[in-house]
C-alpha positions in Angstrom: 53.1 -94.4 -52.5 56.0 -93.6 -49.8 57.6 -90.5 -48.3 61.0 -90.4 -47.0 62.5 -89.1 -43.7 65.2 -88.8 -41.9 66.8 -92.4 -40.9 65.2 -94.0 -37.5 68.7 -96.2 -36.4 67.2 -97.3 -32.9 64.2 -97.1 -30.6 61.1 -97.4 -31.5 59.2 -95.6 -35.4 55.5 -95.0 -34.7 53.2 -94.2 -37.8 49.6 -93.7 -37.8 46.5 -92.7 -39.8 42.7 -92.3 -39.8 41.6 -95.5 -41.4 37.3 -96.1 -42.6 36.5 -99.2 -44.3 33.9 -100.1 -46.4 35.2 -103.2 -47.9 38.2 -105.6 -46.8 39.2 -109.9 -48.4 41.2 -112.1 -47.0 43.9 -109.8 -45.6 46.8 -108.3 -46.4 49.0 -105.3 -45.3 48.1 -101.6 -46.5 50.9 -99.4 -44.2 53.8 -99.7 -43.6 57.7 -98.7 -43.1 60.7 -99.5 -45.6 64.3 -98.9 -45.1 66.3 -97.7 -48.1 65.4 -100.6 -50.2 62.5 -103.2 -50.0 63.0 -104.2 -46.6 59.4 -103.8 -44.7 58.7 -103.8 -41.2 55.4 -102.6 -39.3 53.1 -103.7 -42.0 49.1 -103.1 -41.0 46.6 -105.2 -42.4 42.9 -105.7 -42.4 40.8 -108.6 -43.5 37.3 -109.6 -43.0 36.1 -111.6 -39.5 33.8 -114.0 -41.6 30.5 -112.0 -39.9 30.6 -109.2 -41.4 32.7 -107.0 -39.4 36.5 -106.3 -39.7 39.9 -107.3 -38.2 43.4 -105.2 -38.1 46.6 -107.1 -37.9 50.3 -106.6 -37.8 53.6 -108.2 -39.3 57.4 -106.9 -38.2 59.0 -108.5 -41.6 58.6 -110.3 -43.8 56.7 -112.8 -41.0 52.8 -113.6 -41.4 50.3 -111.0 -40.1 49.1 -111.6 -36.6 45.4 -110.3 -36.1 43.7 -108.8 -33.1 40.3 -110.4 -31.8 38.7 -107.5 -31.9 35.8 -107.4 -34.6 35.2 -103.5 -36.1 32.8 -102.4 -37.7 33.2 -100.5 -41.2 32.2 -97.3 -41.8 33.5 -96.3 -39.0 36.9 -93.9 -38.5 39.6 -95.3 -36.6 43.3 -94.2 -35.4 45.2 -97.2 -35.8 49.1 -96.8 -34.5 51.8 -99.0 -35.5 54.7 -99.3 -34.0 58.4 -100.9 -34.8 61.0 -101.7 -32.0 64.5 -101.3 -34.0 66.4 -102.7 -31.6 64.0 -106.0 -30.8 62.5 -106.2 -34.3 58.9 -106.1 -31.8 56.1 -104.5 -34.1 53.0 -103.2 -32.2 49.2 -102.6 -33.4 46.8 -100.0 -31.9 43.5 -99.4 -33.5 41.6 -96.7 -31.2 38.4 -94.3 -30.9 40.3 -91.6 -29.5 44.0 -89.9 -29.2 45.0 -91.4 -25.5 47.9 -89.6 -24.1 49.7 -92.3 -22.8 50.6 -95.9 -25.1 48.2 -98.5 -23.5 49.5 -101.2 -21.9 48.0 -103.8 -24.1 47.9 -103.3 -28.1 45.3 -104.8 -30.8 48.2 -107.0 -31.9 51.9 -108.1 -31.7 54.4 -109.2 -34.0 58.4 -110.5 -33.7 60.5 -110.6 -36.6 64.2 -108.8 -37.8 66.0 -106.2 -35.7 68.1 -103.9 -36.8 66.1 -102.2 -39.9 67.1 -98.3 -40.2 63.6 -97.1 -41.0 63.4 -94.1 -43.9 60.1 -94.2 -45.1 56.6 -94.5 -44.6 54.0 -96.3 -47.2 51.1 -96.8 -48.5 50.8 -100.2 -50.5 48.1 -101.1 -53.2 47.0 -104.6 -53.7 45.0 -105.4 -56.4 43.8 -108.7 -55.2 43.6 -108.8 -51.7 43.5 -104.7 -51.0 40.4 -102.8 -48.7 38.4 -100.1 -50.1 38.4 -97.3 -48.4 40.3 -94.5 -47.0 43.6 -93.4 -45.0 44.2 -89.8 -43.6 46.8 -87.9 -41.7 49.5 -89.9 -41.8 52.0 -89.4 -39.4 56.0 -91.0 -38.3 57.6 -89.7 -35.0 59.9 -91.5 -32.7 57.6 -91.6 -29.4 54.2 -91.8 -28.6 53.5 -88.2 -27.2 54.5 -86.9 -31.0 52.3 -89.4 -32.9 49.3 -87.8 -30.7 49.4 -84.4 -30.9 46.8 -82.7 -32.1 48.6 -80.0 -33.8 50.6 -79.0 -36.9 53.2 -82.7 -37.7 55.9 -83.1 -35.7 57.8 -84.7 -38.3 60.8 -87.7 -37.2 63.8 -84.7 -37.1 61.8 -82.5 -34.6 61.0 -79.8 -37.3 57.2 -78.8 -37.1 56.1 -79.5 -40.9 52.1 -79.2 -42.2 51.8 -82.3 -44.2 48.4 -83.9 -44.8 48.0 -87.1 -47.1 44.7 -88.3 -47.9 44.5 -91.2 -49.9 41.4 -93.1 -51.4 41.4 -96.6 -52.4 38.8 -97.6 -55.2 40.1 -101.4 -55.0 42.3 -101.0 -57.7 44.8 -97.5 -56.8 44.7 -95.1 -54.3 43.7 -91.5 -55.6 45.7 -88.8 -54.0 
């Protein structure tokens, strides 16, 4: 499941969504942003700690995910905020309790790969092996951090206020619309 947008050529693309969790495997990616073809960058992931709790992680191509050390629990909603540097090919993971007005200085996870990726669209991805169970809500793209937080109507990437809400439930085989 994608939606398209107008092209991102430089800076930085932020996307995020309202994530809860009540099952993850091994890991692999569930977000992220495509160009015009199958080029990915930004991908979030989530995979289980081994105790029970969860971790989120982050890939900038087609690199390995690198996961955060924080442990989170499931059942519990959080904002997680990805980020991809165009110009660097630098992709940034926030996973957060709240809607902080400022980026923080340190994310969840970092990860380097390809530069240079016009961004067009946003996606959800299923995985029928490896895929959480769960649900992702109010999925938003903007171009800086101020526009991924408001709490407001979208702010979509072409500075046109647009009312879009995506909810999305996985049942470990598709997500449900």
């Amino acid at each position: 499941i994608n939606r398209g947008f107008t092209p991102i050529t430089s800076g930085i693309a932020y996307a995020s969504t309202l994530v809860s969790f009540s099952a993850v495997a091994t890991g692999d990616y569930f977000l992220h942003f495509m160009d015009d073809g199958t080029n990915f960058r930004g991908r979030v992931g989530v995979k289980s700690d081994g105790n029970g709790k969860m971790l989120f992680g982050i890939g900038a191509s087609s690199s390995s995910l690198t996961y955060g050390t924080t442990a989170f629990d499931f059942g519990t909603t959080y904002l997680v905020v990805a980020s991809y540097n165009i110009d660097n090919g630098t992709s940034n993971l926030y996973v957060l309790t709240t809607a902080p007005a400022t980026e923080p200085g340190t994310p969840e996870a970092t990860n380097t790969g390809s530069s240079g990726t016009t961004i067009e669209r946003v996606a959800i991805r299923q995985d029928f092996s490896d895929g959480p169970t769960g649900t992702l809500d109010g999925i938003r793209v903007a171009t800086t951090w101020n526009d991924i937080m408001v709490d407001d109507i979208v702010i979509d990437v072409q500075g046109e206020k647009e009312y879009t809400e995506l909810y999305y439930m996985y049942n470990g085989t598709y997500w449900n619309p």
